[in-house]
TITI-297359 format. One record per residue (C-alpha): residue in one letter; x, y, z; residue number from 1. Coordinates in steps of 0.2 Angstrom, whole numbers. Layout:
N
A  X  Y  Z  NUM
...
REM end
This chain:
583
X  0  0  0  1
X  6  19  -4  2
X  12  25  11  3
X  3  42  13  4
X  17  47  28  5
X  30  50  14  6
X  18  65  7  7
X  19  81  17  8
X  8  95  11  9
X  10  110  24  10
X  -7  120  28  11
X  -17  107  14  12
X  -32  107  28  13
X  -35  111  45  14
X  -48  110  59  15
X  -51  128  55  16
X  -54  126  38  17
X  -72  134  35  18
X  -76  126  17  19
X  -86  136  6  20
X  -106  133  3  21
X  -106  126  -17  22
X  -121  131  -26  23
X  -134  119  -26  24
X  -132  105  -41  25
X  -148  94  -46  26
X  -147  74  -41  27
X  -158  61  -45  28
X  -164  57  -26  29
X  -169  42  -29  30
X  -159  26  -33  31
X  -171  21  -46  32
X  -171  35  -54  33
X  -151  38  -52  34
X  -147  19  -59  35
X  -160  24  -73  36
X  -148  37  -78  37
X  -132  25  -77  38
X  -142  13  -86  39
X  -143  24  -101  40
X  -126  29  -100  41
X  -118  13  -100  42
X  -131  10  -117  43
X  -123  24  -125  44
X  -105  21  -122  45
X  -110  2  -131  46
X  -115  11  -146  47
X  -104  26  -148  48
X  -88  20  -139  49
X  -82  36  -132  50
X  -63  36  -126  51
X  -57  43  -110  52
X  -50  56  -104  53
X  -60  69  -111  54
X  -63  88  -108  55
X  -76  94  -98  56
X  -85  103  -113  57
X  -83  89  -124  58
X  -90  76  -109  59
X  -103  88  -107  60
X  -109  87  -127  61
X  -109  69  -124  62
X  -121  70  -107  63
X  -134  81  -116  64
X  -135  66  -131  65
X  -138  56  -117  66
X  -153  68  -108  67
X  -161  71  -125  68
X  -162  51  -130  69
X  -168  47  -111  70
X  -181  62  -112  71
X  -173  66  -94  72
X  -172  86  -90  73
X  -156  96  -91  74
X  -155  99  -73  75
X  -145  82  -72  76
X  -133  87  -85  77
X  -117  89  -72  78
X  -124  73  -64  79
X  -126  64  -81  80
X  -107  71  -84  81
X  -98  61  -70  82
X  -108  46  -70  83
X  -105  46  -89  84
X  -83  48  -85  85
X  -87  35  -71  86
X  -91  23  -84  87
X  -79  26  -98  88
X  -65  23  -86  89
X  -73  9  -74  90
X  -64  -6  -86  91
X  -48  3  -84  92
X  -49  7  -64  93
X  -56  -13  -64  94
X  -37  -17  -71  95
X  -27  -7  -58  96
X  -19  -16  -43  97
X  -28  -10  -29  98
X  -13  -6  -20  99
X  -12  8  -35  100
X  -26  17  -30  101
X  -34  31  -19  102
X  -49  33  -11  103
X  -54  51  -6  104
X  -68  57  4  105
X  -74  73  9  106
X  -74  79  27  107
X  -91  82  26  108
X  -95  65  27  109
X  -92  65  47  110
X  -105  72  61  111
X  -99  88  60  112
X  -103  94  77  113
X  -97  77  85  114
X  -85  68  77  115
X  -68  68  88  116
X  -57  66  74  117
X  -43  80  72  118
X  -35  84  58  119
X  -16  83  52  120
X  -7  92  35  121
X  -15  76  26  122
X  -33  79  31  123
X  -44  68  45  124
X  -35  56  55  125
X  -52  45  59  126
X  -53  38  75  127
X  -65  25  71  128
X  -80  32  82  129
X  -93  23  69  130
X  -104  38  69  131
X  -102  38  48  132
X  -98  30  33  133
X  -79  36  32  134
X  -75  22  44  135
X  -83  7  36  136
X  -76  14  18  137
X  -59  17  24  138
X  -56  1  32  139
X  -61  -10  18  140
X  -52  0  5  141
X  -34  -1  16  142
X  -38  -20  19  143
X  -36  -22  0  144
X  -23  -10  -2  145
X  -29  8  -7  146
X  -22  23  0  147
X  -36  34  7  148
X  -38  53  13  149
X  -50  59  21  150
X  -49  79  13  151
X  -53  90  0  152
X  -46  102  -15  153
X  -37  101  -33  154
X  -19  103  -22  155
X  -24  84  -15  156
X  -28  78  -32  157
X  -12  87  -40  158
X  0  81  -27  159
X  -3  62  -27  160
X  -2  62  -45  161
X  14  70  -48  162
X  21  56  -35  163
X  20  46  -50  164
X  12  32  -36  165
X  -4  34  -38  166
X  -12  27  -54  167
X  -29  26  -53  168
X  -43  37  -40  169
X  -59  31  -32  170
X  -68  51  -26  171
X  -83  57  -16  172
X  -88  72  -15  173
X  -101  87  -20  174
X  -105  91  -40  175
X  -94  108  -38  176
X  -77  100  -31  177
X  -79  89  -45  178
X  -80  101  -58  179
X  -65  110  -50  180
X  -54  95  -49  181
X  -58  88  -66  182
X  -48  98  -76  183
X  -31  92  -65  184
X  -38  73  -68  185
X  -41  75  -85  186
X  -23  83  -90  187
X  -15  70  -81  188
X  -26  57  -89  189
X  -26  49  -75  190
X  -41  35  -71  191
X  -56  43  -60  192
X  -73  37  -52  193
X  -80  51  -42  194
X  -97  48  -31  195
X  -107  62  -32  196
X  -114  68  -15  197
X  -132  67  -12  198
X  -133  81  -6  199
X  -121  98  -8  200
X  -125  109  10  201
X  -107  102  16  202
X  -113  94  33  203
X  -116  76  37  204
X  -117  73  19  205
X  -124  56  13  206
X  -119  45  -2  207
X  -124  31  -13  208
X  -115  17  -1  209
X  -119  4  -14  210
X  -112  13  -27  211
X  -96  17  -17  212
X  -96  -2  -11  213
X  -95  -6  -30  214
X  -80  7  -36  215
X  -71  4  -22  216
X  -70  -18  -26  217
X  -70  -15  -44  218
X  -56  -27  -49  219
X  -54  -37  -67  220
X  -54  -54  -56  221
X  -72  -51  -55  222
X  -78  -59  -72  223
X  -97  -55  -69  224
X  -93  -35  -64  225
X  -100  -33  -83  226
X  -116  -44  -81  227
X  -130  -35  -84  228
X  -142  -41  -69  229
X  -159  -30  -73  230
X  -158  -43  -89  231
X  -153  -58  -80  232
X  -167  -54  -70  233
X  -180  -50  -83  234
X  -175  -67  -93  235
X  -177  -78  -78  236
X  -194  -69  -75  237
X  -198  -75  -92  238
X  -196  -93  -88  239
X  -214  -94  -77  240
X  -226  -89  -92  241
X  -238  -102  -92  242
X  -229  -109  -111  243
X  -211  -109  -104  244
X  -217  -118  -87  245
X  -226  -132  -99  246
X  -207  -135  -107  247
X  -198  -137  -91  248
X  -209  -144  -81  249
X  -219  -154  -95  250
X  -239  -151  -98  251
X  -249  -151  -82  252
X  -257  -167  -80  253
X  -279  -163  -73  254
X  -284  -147  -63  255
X  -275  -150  -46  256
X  -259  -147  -58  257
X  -267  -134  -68  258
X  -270  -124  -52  259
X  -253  -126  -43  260
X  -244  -123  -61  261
X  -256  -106  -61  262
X  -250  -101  -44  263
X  -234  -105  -47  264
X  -234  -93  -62  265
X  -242  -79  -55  266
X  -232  -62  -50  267
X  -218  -61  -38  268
X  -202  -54  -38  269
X  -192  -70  -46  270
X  -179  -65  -33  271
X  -174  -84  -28  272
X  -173  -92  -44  273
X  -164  -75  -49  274
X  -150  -77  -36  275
X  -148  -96  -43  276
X  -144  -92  -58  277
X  -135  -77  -54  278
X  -123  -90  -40  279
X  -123  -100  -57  280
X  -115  -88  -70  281
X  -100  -81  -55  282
X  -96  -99  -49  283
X  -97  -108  -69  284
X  -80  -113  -77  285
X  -84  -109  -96  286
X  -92  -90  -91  287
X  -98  -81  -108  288
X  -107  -97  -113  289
X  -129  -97  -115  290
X  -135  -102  -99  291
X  -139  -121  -97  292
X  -159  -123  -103  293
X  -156  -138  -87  294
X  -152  -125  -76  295
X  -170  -119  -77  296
X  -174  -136  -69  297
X  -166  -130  -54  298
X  -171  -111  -55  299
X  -190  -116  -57  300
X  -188  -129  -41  301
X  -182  -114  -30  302
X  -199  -104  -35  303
X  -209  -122  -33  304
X  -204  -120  -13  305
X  -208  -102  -11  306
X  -222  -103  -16  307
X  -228  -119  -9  308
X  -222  -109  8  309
X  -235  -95  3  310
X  -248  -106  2  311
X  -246  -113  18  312
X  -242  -97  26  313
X  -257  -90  19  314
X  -267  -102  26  315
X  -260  -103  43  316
X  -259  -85  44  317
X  -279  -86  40  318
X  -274  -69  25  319
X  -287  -69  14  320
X  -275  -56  0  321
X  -260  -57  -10  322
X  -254  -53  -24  323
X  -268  -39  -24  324
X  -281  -54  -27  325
X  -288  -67  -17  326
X  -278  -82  -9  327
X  -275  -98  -16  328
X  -286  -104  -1  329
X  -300  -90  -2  330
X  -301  -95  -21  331
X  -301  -115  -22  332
X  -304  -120  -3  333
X  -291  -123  11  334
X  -292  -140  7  335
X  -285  -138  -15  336
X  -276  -126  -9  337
X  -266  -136  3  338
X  -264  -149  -9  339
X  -258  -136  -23  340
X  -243  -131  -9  341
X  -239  -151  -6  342
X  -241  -152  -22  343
X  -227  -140  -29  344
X  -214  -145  -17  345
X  -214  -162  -24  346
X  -214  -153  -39  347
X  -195  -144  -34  348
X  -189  -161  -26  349
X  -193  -170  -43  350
X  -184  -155  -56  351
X  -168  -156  -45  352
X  -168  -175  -47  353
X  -172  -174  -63  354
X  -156  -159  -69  355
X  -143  -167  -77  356
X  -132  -166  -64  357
X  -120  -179  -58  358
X  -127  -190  -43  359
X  -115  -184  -31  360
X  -119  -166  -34  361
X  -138  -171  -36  362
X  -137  -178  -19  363
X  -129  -163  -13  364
X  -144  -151  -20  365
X  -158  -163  -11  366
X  -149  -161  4  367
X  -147  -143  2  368
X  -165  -140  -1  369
X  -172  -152  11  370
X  -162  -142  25  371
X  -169  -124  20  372
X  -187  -133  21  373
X  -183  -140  39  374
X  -177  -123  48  375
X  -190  -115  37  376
X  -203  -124  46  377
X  -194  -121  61  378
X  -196  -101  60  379
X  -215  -101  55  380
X  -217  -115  70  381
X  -211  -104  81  382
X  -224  -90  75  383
X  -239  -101  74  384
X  -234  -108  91  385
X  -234  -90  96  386
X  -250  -86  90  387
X  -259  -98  99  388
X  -252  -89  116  389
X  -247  -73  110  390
X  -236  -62  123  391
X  -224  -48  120  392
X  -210  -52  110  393
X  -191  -42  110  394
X  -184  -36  94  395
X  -171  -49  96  396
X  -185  -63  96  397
X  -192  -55  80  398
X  -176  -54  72  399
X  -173  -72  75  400
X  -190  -79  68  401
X  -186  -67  52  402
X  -170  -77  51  403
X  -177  -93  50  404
X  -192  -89  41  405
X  -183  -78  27  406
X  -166  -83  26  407
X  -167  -101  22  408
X  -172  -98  5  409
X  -160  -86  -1  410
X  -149  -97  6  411
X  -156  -113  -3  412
X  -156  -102  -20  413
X  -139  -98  -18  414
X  -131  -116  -16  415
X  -143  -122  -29  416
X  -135  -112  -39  417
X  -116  -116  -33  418
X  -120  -133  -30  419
X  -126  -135  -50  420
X  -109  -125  -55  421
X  -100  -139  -44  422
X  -93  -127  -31  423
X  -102  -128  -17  424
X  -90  -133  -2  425
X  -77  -120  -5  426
X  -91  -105  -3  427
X  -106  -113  8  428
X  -101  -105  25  429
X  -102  -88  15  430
X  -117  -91  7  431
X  -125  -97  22  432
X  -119  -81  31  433
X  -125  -69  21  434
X  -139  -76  17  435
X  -145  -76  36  436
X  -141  -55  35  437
X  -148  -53  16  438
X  -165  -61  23  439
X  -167  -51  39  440
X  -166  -35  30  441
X  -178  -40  15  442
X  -189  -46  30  443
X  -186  -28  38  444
X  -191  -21  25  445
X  -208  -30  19  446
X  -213  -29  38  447
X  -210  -8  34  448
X  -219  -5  20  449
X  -233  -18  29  450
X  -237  -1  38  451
X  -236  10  26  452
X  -249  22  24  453
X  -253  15  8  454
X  -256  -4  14  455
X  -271  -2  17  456
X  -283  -5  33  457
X  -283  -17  48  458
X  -263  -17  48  459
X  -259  -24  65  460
X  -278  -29  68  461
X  -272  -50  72  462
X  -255  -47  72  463
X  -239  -57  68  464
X  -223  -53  75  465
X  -217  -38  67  466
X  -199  -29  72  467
X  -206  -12  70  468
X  -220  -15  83  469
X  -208  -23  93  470
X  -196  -7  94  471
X  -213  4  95  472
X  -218  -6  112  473
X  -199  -4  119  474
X  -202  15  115  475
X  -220  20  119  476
X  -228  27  134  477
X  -244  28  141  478
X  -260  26  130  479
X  -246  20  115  480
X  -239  6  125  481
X  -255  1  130  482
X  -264  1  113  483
X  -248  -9  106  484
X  -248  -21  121  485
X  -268  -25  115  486
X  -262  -30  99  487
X  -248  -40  105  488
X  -262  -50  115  489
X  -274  -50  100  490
X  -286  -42  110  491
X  -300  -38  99  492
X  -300  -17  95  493
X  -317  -7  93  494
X  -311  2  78  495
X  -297  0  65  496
X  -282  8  73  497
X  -271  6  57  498
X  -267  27  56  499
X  -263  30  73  500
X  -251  16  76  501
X  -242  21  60  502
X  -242  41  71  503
X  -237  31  84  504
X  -223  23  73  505
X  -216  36  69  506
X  -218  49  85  507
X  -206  37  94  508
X  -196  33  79  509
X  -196  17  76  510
X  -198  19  58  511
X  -178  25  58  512
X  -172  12  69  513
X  -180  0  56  514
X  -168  9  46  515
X  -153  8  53  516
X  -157  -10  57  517
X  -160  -15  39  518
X  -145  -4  35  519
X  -135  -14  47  520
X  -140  -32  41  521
X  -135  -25  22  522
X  -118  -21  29  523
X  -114  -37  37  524
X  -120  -47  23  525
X  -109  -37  13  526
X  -94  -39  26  527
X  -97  -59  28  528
X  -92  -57  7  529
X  -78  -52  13  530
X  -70  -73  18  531
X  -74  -77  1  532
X  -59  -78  -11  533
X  -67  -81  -27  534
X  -68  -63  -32  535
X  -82  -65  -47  536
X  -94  -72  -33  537
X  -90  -58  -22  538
X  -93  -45  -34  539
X  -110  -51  -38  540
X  -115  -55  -23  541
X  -112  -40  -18  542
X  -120  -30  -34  543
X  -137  -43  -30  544
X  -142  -32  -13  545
X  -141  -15  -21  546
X  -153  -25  -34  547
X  -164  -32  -23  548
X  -164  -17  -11  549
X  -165  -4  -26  550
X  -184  2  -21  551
X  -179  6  -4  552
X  -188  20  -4  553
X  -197  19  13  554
X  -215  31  10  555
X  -231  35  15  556
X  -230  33  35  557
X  -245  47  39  558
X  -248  64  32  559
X  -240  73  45  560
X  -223  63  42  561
X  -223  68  25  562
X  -229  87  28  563
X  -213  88  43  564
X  -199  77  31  565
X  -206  76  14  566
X  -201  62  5  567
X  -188  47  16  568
X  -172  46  5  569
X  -164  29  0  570
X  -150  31  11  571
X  -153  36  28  572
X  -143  50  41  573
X  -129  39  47  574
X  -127  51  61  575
X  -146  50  68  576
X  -145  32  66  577
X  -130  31  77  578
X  -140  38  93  579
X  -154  28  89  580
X  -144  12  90  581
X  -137  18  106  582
X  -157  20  112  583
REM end
């Protein structure tokens, strides 16, 4: 690693230093709409090939093609700018030794008014409080090698370059330092990614961590980092039409199949047999070939136990909605529909044995799926065993029936997928870690937008256990401890309660320790990736949660929440969230 103690640049930044206020720079605020624009950026650099580096008026001619063909407003032309240099030079940072590169960040990333860091001649000199991001980003990037600073100005950019060490730089920072710096990078030709700021009012800033996460790894061992996974997804989705089901699977034999094979097909997100696949195409040996039509054996088995588990849940649960339509059950009877659920997990039992795996590694797939449907049961056990005597339960407690109730399938759809690609042992204790955190924060967040202003009535009316009740109880007072306490007991309520528990929700906030817990299980799925040393698996494990978390735009908790805060953003105050882990 370049050892930053060699540079000494007298008076570059101090303590005092009172950094202007930038004028204010238009950013997508959503990460839907921001990997929207990236999307069409990286279409265009297919089709016209531009070459890096490249001046800022010329980049800027290329950005404005790039608003006009997307029918996206000029206001995003700076934004459009950087994303568009990101991409022309991300294959070229990809091939640079780590220990070749810097990260820098902006001060303004730290809680201003409480971060006990001072500063030296090189900038911040963090003392690991874990108040904000600048910890978590500067200790994985020295682990593989970077050099990082924590500062800001052209005379940082200038100086590491002309030491002749640095070959390659990984930025954060406002849209106005950018354009300042630029022309230094540029002349130089040297390779930069720079991470726009989400915000440009230069205190306790926020970024794009998965966006960071992803520059900062970028590495040319990572074979999928070019695998487009918006299509991977959308071909996989493809594969449950009613047609594509009836050539897997084979025509559906009477009206028992024909209703479990309509079940099967209908909506969802496709997100297990998706991560299948996806564990598939970063664990294969002859990567750039068509995916294996017998793979979709194994892909189709995955869904074949989800949704068996949503029929019996449904059931159990006694929910008579999903999929904005009626149950299985409320449609064809509890009894057809049970039979449908029974039905489809002999279905996924008889597709793995039927793949053309060898028997070893077909052995190794029963067993693999056979124990994701034990501890499955186990977690909605525990819940229906609950419900019959239903008492308070910690957020711990919660926490831990999510785990088994949501993490064993991710899990299941992961090893599928290494086991079919033949690599299973060397990466199953990671799989199976992250897969416990990757399931806890989907689970968070389902059991979020459950009480969203915009779910609809009688939230909470028979409860289940849910982690943001939980953290509401620990929290609440008086008449709001009491009313939460009823519905813990499943004590029948004279009037639907839905919009004052959600005022409730929010007046203690539990709603932003929901947050901070969902952010929390992301990072430690994305830090178990950190024991795996097959580097193409790692990237795309690690690209699959900003996928599957892309919508996390939490909305809709009560009008007044929206009239005091407006809309939430994707990525949360680290600083607030800091204090609310300490409550």
């Amino acid at each position: 690693m370049f050892n930053l103690e060699a540079l000494r640049i007298p008076k570059l930044i101090s303590a005092t230093t009172t950094w202007f206020r930038p004028p204010k720079k238009n950013i997508p605020q959503t990460k839907p709409a921001r990997d929207s624009v990236r999307a069409h950026i990286r279409a265009y650099i297919e089709r016209e090939k531009p070459v890096p580096p490249m001046p800022l008026e010329v980049l800027e001619v290329h950005a404005r093609r790039i608003l006009e063909e997307a029918n996206i407003e000029e206001t995003y032309l700076h934004y459009t700018a950087v994303c568009l240099n990101n991409e022309m030079w991300s294959e070229t940072l990809a091939s640079i030794p780590y220990e070749r590169r810097l990260l820098l960040m902006p001060k303004c990333l730290r809680v201003e008014d409480k971060c006990p860091a001072p500063f030296d001649e090189l900038g911040l000199l963090c003392k690991q409080c874990g108040l904000c991001t600048i910890q978590d980003f500067q200790n994985e990037a020295e682990r593989l090698g970077y050099a990082v600073l924590v500062a800001e100005g052209s005379a940082v950019v200038m100086s590491l370059i002309q030491t002749g060490k640095i070959e390659a730089i990984v930025g954060i920072s406002c849209l106005s330092v950018l354009e300042r710096t630029f022309p230094y990078v540029e002349a130089a030709a040297i390779p930069s990614i720079a991470v726009p700021l989400l915000q440009d009012d230069c205190i306790n800033t926020t970024v794009d961590i998965d966006w960071v996460w992803d520059y900062i790894h970028l590495s040319s061992d990572d074979k999928t980092r070019r695998l487009n996974l918006n299509a991977l997804h959308d071909d996989v989705a493809e594969w449950f039409s009613a047609d594509s089901l009836a050539i897997i699977m084979g025509p559906p034999a009477g009206r028992q199949e024909e209703i479990a094979r309509d079940w099967l097909a209908l909506a969802g997100k496709r997100w297990r047999p998706f991560l299948t696949v996806a564990a598939f195409q970063a664990l294969r040996d002859d990567r750039g070939e068509p995916i294996p039509e017998d793979l979709k054996k194994v892909a189709v088995a995955v869904e074949c136990f989800h949704k068996a588990s949503l029929i019996h849940d449904d059931i159990e649960d006694d929910d008579d909605g999903r999929y904005d339509q009626p149950t299985l059950h409320a449609r064809e009877g509890i009894a057809v529909a049970l039979n449908a659920g029974d039905l489809l997990i002999g279905e996924g039992y008889r597709l793995l044995g039927e793949c053309n795996a060898d028997a070893a590694h077909k052995v190794e797939m029963l067993l693999v799926a056979a124990h994701g449907q034990r501890e499955l049961c186990r977690g909605q056990g525990a819940e229906l065993i609950w419900a019959k005597q239903p008492t308070l339960l910690k957020t711990a407690s919660v926490l831990e029936i999510f785990r088994q109730k949501t993490a064993p399938a991710f899990e299941v759809a992961l090893k599928l997928g290494a086991s079919y690609a033949g690599k299973l042992p060397a990466v199953a204790d990671v799989i199976a870690t992250y897969s416990q955190n990757l399931g806890i924060a989907y689970q968070i967040r389902d059991d979020m937008n459950d009480l969203a202003a915009d779910a609809g009535a009688n939230q909470g009316q028979k409860m289940r256990p849910s982690v943001m009740l939980a953290v509401a109880h620990e929290r609440a007072r008086g008449d709001g401890r009491a009313l939460l306490e009823s519905l813990w007991h499943h004590e029948p309520l004279a009037t639907d309660t839905s919009d004052q528990i959600r005022h409730l929700v929010h007046a203690v906030k539990a709603d932003e320790k929901c947050l901070l817990l969902l952010e929390s299980y992301k990072d430690q799925a994305i830090k178990a990736l950190g024991d795996l040393d097959n580097a193409t698996l790692k990237g795309l494990l690690r690209r699959v949660i900003g996928k599957i978390f892309n919508d996390l735009v939490i909305k809709g908790w009560c009008h007044e929440f929206e009239e005091q805060h407006g809309k939430i953003q994707d990525q949360p105050d680290r600083a607030s969230f800091a204090e609310l882990a300490a409550s």
